[in-house]
C-alpha positions as CSV (number, residue, x, y, z in Angstrom):
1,X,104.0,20.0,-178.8
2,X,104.5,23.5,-177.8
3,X,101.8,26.3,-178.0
4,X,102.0,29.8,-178.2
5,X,102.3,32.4,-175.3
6,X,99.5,34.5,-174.7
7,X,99.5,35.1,-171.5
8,X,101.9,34.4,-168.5
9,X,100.8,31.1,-167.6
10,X,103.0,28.0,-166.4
11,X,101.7,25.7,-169.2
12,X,98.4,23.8,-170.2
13,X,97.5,20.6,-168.5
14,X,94.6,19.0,-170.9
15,X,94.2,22.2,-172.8
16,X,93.5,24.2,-169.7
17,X,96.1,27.2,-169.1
18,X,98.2,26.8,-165.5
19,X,99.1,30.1,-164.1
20,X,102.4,31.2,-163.7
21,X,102.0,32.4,-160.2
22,X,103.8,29.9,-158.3
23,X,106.9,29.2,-160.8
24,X,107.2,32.8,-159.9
25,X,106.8,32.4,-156.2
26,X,109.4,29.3,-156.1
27,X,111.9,30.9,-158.0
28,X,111.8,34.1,-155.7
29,X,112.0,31.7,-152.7
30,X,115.1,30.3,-154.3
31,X,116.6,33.5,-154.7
32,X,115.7,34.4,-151.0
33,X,117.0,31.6,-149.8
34,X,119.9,29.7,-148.4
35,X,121.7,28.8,-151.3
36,X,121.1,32.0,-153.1
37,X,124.6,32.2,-154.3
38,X,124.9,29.2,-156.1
39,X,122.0,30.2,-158.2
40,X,122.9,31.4,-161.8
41,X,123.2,35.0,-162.7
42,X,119.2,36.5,-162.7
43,X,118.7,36.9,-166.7
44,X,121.6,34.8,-168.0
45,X,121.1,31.3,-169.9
46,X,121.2,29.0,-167.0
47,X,118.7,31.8,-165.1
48,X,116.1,30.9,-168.0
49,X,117.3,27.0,-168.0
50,X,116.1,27.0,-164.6
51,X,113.2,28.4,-164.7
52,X,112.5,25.8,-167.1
53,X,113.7,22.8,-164.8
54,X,111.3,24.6,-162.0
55,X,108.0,24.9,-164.5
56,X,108.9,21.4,-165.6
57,X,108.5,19.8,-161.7
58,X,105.4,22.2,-161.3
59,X,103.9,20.6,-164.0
60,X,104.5,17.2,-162.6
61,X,103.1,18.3,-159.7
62,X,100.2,19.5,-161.1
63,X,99.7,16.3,-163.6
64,X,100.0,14.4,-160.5
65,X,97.3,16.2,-158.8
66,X,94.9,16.2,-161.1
67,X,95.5,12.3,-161.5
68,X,95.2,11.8,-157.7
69,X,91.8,13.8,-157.9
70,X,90.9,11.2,-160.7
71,X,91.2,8.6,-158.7
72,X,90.0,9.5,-155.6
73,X,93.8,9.0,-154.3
74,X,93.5,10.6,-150.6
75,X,96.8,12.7,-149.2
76,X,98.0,15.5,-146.9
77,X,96.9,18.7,-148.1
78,X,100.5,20.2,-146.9
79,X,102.3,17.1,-146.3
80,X,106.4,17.3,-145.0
81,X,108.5,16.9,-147.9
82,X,110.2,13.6,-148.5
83,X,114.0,12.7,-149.5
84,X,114.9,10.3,-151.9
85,X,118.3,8.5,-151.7
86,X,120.7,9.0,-154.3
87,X,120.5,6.2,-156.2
88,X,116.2,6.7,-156.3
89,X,116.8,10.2,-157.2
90,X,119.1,9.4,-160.0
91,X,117.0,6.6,-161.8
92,X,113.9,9.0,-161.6
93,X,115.7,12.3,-162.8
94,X,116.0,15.1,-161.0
95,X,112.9,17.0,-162.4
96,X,110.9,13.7,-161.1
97,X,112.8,13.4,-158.0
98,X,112.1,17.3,-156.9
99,X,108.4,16.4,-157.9
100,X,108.1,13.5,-155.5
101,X,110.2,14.9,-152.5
102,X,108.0,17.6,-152.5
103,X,104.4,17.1,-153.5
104,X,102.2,14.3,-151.6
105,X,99.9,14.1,-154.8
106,X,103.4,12.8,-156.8
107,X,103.6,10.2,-154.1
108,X,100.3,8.7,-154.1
109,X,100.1,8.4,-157.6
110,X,103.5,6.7,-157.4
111,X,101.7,4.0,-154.9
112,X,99.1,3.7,-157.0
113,X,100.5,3.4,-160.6
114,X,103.0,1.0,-159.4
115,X,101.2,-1.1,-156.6
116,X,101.1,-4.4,-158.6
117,X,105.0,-3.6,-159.8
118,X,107.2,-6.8,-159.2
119,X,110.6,-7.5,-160.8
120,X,111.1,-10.1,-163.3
121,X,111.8,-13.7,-162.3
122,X,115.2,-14.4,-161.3
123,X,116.3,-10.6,-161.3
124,X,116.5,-10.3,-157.4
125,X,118.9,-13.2,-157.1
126,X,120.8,-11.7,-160.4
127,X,121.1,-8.2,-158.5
128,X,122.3,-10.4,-155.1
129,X,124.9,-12.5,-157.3
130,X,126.1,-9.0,-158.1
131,X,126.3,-7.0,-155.5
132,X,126.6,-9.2,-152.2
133,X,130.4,-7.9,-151.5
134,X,130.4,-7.7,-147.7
135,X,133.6,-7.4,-145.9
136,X,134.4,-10.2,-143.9
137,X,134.2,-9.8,-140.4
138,X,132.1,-7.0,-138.4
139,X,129.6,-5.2,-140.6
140,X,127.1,-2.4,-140.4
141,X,124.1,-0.7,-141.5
142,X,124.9,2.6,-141.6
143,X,122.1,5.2,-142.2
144,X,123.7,9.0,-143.5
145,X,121.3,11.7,-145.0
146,X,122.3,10.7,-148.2
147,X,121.5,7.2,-148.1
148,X,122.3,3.5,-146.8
149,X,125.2,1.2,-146.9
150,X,127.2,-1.6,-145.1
151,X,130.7,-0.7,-143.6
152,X,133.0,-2.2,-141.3
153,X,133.6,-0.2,-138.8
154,X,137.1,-0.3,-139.0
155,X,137.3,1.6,-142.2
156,X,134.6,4.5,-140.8
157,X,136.3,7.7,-139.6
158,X,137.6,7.0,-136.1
159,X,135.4,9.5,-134.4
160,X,132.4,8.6,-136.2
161,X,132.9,4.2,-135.6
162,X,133.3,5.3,-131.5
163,X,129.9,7.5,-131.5
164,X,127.8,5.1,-132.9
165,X,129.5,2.0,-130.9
166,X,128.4,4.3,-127.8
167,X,124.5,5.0,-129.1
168,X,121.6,2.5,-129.8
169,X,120.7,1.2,-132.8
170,X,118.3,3.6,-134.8
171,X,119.7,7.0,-132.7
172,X,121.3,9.5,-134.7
173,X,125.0,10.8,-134.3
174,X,127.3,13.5,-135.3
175,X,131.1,13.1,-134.8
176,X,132.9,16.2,-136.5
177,X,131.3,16.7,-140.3
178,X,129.5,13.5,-140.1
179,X,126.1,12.5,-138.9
180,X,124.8,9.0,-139.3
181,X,123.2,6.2,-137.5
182,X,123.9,2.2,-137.2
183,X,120.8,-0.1,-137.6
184,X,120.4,-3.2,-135.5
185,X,122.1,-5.7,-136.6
186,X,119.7,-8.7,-138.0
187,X,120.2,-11.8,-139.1
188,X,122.9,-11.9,-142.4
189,X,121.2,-14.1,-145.1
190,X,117.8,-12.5,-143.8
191,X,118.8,-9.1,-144.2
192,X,120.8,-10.0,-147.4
193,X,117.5,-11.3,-148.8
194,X,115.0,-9.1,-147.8
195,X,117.1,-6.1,-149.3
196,X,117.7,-7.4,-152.6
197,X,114.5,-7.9,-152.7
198,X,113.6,-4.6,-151.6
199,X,115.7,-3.1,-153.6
200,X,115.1,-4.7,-157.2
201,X,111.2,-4.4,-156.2
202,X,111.6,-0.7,-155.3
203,X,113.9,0.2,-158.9
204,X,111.7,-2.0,-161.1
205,X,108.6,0.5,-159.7
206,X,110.8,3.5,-160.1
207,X,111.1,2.5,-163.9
208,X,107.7,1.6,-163.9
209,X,106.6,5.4,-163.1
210,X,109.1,7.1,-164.9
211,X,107.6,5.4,-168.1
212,X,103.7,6.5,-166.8
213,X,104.7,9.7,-166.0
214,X,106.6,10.0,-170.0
215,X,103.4,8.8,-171.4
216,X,100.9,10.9,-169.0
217,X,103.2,14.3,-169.7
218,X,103.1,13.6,-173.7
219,X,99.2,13.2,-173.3
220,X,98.0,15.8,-171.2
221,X,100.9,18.5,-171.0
222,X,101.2,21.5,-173.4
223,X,104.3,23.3,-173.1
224,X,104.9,27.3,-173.8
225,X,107.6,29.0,-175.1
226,X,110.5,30.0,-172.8
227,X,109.3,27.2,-170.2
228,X,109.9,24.3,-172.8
229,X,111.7,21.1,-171.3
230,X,115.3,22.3,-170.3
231,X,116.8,19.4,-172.3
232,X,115.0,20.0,-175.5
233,X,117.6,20.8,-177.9
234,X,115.1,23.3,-180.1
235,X,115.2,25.8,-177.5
236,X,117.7,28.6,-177.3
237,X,119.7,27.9,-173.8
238,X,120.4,24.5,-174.5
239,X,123.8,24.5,-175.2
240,X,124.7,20.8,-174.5
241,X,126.2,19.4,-177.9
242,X,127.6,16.3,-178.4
């Protein structure tokens, strides 16, 4: 539902208007900021789409908030931001995944709403059937700031396979335009195990928010005009047809 614009305000969360101060501040901090030049042209189409995407993970952020008051949910009042892997950031959405990396109140309603999340019976050896492909032979953990995976070192950049055969398990390298760490090596069918399960466990809880957070938004959110969802196809910059 949308409501109309009285005032410069961010949106309403249970009928109460949000100010519009810190969409303001974030997007001036964007356009201050490193990557200043890969922002769109100030006034064009994407410039508005974007401040939609922004007021849309502000809103999260302040849904989540308010929830975490709710239930008494305790968490750093300016907490370091967290990063998500790729594949996390992907099956929340990136207006979800900027919400989580960088509000503590996102996160522990995360914990909370999906504490008691476990996958389906069968599904983690379903997901191991499918995706236990390891090369024979050597094989590593290797840790990159994009995310985790198993290589043999052999097929690694030359430079990159000697630095971490020098370093310990756990200690960060760089070798030219890479950085990444090996983990200790454990046990195979232990490790193979324990991250399936991980894994499944940790996507069947991402699902398990993503539909909350749906619900939560289409109860207690009230969009304005010019900060509707970026994706809504009734508003004027969304040019995506298919």
């Amino acid at each position: 539902m949308t409501a109309p614009a009285e005032a410069p305000v961010l949106g309403l969360l249970d009928g109460r208007p949000l100010p519009r101060t810190e969409l303001d501040r974030r997007l001036a901090a964007l356009r201050e900021g490193p990557r200043s030049a890969a922002l769109p042209r100030p006034g064009s189409s994407e410039d508005r789409q974007l401040a939609r995407w922004v007021a849309q993970v502000l809103l999260t952020e302040a849904l989540c908030a308010a929830v975490a008051a709710e239930r008494g949910l305790g968490h750093p009042a300016d907490p370091a931001p967290a990063r998500l892997d790729q594949r996390a950031a992907v099956e929340f959405g990136s207006i979800t995944a900027a919400a989580y990396e960088g509000s503590a109140a996102v996160r522990a309603v995360y914990a909370a709403v999906t504490a008691q999340v476990a996958p389906a019976p069968g599904e983690v050896e379903r997901y191991r059937s499918l995706t236990d492909r390891r090369p024979p032979g050597t094989v590593w953990r290797v840790a990159t700031p994009e995310g985790e995976f198993e290589a043999d070192p052999e097929t690694l950049p030359a430079a990159l396979a000697d630095a971490l055969r020098q370093a310990a398990p756990g200690e960060w390298v760089t070798a030219g335009a890479w950085t990444a760490a090996r983990a200790a090596e454990p046990c195979a069918d232990t490790a193979a195990s324990s991250s399936a399960a991980g894994e499944v466990t940790a996507a069947a809880r991402r699902a398990a928010f993503v539909r909350w957070l749906d619900q939560a938004r289409a109860e207690r959110l009230t969009l304005v005009p010019g900060l509707e969802h970026p994706g809504d196809p009734a508003q004027p910059d969304n040019h995506h047809r298919h």
